[in-house]
C-alpha positions in Angstrom: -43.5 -122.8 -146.9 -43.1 -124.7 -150.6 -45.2 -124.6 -153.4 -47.9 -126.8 -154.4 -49.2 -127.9 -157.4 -52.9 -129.1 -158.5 -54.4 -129.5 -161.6 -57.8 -130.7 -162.4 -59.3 -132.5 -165.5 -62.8 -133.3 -166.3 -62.6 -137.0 -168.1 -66.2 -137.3 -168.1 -69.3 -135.6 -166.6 -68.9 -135.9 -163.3 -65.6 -137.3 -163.3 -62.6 -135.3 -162.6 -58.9 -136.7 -162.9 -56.7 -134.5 -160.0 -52.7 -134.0 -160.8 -50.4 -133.0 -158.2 -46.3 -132.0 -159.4 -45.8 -136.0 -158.7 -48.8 -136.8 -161.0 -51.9 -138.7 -160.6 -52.6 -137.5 -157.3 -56.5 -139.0 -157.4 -59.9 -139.7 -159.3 -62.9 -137.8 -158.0 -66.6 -138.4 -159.0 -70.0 -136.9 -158.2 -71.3 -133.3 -157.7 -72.0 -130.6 -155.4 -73.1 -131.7 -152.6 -72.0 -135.4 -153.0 -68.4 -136.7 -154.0 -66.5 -139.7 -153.8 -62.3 -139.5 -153.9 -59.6 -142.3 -154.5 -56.4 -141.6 -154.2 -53.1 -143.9 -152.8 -54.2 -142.8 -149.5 -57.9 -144.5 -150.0 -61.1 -143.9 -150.4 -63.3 -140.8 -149.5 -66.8 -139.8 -149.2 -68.2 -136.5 -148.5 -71.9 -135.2 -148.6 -72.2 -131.3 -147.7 -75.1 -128.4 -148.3 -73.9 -127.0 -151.0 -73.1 -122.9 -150.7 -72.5 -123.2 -146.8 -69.5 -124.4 -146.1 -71.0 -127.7 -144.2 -69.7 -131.1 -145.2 -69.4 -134.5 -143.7 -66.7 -137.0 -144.6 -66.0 -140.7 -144.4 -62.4 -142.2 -144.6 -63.1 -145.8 -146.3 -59.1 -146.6 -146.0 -56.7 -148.1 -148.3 -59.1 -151.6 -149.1 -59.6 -153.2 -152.0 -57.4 -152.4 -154.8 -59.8 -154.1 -157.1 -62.5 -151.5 -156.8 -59.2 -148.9 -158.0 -59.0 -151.1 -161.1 -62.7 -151.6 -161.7 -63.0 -147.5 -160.9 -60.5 -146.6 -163.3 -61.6 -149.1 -166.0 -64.9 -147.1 -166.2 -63.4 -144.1 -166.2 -61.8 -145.0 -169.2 -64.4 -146.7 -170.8 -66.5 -143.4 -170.4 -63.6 -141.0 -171.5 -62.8 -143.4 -174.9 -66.6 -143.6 -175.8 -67.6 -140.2 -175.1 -68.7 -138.4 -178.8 
């Protein structure tokens, strides 16, 4: 059994940045009860109840790599301007 790393940092309301011990490891954005992931492996989407343990999740896949850029742009753009 080895050791695992994760870290997680809040760019923005709403918008957390996830490290792993080999770094970026994925953006996630939403709240409880609704959240969308993007990591190397793709794109995720999960709705739940919120306080019982019930969730459903989508697997979008690897696909466009021009929403990653778009995503991360506005990430950016709301981290830089925040005040």
């Amino acid at each position: 059994m080895g050791f695992r790393f994760r870290k997680k940092i809040k760019i923005a309301p709403g918008i957390d940045l996830n490290l792993s011990k080999s770094g970026v490891s994925s953006v996630s954005a939403g709240r409880k009860g609704a959240m969308i992931n993007l990591s190397k492996r793709g794109l995720k989407q999960t709705i739940g109840i919120p306080g019982t343990g019930l969730s459903y999740q989508t697997d979008k896949g690897t696909g466009g790599i021009w929403f990653v850029v778009i995503f991360v742009a506005i990430c950016l753009i709301l981290w830089f301007t925040k005040t």
